[in-house]
DRENZA-669322 format. One record per residue: residue in three letters; x, y, z of N, C-alpha, C, O, CB in turn; chain. Coordinates in nm, 4 decimals. Glycine has a CB too. Layout:
DRENZA-669322
type|n.X|n.Y|n.Z|ca.X|ca.Y|ca.Z|c.X|c.Y|c.Z|o.X|o.Y|o.Z|cb.X|cb.Y|cb.Z|mol
ala|X|Y|Z|X|Y|Z|X|Y|Z|X|Y|Z|X|Y|Z|A
...
END
This chain:
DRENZA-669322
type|n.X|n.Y|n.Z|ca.X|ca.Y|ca.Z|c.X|c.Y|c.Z|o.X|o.Y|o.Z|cb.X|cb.Y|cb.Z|mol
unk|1.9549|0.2437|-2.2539|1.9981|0.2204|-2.1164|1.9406|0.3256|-2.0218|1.9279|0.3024|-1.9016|2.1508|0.2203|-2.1082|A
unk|1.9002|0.4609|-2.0874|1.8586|0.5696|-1.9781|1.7476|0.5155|-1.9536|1.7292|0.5280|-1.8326|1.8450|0.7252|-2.0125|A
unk|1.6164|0.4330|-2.0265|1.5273|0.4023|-1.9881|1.5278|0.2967|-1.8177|1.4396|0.3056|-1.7323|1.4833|0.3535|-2.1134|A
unk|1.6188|0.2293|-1.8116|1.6638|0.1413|-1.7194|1.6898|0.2220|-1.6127|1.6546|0.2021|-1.4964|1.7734|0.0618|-1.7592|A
unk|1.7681|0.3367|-1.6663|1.8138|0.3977|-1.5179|1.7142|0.4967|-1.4662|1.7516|0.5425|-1.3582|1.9610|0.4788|-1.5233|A
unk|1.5891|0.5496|-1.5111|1.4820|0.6170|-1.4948|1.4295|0.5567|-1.4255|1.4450|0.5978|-1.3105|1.4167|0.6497|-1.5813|A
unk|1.3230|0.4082|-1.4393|1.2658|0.3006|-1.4419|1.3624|0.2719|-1.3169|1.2991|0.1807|-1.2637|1.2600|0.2148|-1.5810|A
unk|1.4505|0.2873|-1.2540|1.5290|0.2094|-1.1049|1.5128|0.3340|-1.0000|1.5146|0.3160|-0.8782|1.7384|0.1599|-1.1267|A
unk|1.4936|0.4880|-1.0731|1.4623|0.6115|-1.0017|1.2957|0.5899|-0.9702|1.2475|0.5988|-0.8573|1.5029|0.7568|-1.1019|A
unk|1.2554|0.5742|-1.0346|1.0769|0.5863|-1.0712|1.0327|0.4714|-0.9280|0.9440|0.4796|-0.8430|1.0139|0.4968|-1.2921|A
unk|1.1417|0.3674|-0.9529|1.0786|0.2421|-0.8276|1.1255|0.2916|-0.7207|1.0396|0.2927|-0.6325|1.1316|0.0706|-0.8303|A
unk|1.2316|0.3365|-0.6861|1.2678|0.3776|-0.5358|1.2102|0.5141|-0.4877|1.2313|0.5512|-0.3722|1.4275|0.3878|-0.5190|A
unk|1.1229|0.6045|-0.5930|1.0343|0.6834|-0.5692|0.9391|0.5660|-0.5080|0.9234|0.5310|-0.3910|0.9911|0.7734|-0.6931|A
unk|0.9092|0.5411|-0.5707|0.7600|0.4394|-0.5588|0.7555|0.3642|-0.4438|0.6470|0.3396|-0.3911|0.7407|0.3227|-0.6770|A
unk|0.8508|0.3279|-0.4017|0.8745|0.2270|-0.2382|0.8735|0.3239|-0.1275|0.8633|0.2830|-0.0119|1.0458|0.1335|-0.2179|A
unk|0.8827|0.4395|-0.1521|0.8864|0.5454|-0.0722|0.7543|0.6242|-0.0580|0.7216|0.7176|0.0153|0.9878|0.6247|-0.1176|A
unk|0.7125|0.5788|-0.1198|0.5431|0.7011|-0.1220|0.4283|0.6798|-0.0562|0.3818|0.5812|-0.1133|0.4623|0.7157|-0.2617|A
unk|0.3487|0.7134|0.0344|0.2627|0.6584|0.0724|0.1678|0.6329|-0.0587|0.2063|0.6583|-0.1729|0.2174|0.7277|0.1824|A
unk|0.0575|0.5870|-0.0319|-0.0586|0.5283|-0.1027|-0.0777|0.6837|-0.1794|-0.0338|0.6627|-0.2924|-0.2047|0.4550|0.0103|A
unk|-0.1104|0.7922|-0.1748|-0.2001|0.8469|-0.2755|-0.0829|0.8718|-0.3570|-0.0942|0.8618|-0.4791|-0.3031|0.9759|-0.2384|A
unk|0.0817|0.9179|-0.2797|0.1893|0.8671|-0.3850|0.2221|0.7954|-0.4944|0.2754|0.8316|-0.5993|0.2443|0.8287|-0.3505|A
unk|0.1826|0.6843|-0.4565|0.2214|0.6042|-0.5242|0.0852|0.5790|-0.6402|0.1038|0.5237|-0.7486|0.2729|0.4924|-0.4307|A
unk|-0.0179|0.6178|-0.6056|-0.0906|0.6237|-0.7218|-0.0639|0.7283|-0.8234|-0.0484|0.7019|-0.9426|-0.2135|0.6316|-0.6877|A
unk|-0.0581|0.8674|-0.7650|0.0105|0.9756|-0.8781|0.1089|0.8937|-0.9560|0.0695|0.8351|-1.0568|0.0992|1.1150|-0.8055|A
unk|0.2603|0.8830|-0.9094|0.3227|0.7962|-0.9050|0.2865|0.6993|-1.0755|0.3443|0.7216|-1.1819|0.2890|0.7382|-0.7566|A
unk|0.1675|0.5859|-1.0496|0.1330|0.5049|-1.1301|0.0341|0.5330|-1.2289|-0.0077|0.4450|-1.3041|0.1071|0.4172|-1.0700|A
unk|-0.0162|0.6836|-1.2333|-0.0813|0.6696|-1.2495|-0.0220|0.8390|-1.3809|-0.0940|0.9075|-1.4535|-0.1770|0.6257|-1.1281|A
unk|0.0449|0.8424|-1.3703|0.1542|0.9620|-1.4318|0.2536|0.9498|-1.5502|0.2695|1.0147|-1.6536|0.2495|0.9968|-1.3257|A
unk|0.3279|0.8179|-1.4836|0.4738|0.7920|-1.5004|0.4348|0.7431|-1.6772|0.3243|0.7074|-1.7182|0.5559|0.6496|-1.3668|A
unk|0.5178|0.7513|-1.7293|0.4989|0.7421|-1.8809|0.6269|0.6476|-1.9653|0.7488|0.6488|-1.9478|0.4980|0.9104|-1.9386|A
unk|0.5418|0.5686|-2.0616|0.7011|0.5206|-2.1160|0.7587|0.3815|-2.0427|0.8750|0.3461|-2.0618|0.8251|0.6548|-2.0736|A
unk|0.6588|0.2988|-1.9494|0.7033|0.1702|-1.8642|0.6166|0.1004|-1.9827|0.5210|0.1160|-2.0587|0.6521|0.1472|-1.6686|A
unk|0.7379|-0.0032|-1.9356|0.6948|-0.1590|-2.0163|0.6165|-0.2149|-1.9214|0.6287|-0.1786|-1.8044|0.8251|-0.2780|-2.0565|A
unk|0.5242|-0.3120|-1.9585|0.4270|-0.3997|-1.9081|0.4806|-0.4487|-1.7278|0.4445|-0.4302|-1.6116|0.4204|-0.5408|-2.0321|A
unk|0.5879|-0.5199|-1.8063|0.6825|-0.5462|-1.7020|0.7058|-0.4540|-1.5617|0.6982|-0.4863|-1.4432|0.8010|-0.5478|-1.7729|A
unk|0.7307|-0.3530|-1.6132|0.7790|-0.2637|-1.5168|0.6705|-0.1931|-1.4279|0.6904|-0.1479|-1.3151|0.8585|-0.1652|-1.5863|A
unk|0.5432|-0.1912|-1.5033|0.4119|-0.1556|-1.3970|0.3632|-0.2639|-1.3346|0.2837|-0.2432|-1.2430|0.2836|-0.0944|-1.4633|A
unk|0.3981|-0.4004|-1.3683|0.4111|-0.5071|-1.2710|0.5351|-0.5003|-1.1419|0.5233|-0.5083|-1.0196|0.4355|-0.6318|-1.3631|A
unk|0.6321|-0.4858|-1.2132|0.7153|-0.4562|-1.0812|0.6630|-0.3725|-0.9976|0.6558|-0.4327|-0.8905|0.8410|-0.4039|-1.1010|A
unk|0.6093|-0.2335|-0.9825|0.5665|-0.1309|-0.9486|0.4401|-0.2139|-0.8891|0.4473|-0.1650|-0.7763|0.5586|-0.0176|-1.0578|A
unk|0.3627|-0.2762|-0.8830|0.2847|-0.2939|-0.8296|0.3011|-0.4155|-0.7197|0.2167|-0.4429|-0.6344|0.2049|-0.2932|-0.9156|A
unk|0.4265|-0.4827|-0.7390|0.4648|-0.5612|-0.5844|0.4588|-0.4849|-0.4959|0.4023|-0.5197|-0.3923|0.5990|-0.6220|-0.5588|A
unk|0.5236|-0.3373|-0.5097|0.5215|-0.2451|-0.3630|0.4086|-0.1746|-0.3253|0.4036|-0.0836|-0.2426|0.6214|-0.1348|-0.3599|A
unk|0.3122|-0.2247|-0.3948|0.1361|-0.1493|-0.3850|0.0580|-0.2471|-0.2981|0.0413|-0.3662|-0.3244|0.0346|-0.1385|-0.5611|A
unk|0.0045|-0.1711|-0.1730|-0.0438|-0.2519|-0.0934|-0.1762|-0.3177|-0.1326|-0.2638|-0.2313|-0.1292|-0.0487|-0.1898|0.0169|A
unk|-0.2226|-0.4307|-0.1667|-0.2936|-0.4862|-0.2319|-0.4654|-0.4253|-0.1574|-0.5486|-0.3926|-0.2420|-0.2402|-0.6469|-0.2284|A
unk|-0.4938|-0.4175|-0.0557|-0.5872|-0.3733|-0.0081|-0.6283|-0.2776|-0.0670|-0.7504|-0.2679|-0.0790|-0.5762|-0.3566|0.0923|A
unk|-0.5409|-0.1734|-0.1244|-0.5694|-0.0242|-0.2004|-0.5578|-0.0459|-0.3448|-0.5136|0.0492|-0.4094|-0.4567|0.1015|-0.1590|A
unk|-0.5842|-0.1361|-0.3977|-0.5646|-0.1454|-0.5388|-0.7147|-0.0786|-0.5726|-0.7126|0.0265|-0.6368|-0.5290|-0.3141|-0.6002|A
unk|-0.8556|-0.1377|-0.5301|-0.9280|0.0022|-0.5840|-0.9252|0.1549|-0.5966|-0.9738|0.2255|-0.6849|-1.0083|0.0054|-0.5411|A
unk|-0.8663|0.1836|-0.5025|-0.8162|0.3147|-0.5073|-0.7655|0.3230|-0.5892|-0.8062|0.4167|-0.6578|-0.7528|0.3621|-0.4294|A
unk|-0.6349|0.2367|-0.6561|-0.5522|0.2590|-0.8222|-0.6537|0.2394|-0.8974|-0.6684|0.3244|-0.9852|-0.4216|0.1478|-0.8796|A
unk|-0.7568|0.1259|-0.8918|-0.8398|0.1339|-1.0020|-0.9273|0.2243|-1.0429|-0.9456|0.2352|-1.1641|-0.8958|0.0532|-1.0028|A
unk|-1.0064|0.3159|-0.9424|-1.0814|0.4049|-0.9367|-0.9535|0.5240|-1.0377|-0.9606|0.5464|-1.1586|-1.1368|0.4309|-0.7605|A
unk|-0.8688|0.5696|-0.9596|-0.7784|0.6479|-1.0376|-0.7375|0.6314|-1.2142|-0.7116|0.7184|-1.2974|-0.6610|0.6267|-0.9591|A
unk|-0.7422|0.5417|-1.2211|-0.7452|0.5033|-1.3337|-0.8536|0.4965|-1.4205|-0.8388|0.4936|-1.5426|-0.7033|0.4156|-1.3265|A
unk|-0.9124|0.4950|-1.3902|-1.0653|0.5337|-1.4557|-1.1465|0.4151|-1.5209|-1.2574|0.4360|-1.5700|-1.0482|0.6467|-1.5816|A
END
């Protein structure tokens, strides 16, 4: 269950961050299910997704 309640901290970080935020953010966070870096990425402004991709390597 702590995973759940991390994972509800981790997203309302994440709705809050600007863009290079929210890539640290996604690009950090450790321990998310598939699922949950999908959720995380509804609040990612789609225009900047190269920027996540570049970060990501």
């Amino acid at each position: 269950m702590e995973g759940k309640a991390n994972f509800q901290h981790v997203l309302e970080r994440f709705k809050e961050a600007d863009v290079d935020q929210k890539i640290e953010l996604y690009t950090t966070v450790k321990g998310l299910s598939v699922e949950q870096y999908k959720e995380l990425l509804k609040y990612f402004p789609i225009k900047e997704l190269g920027r996540l991709e570049q970060a990501m390597g």
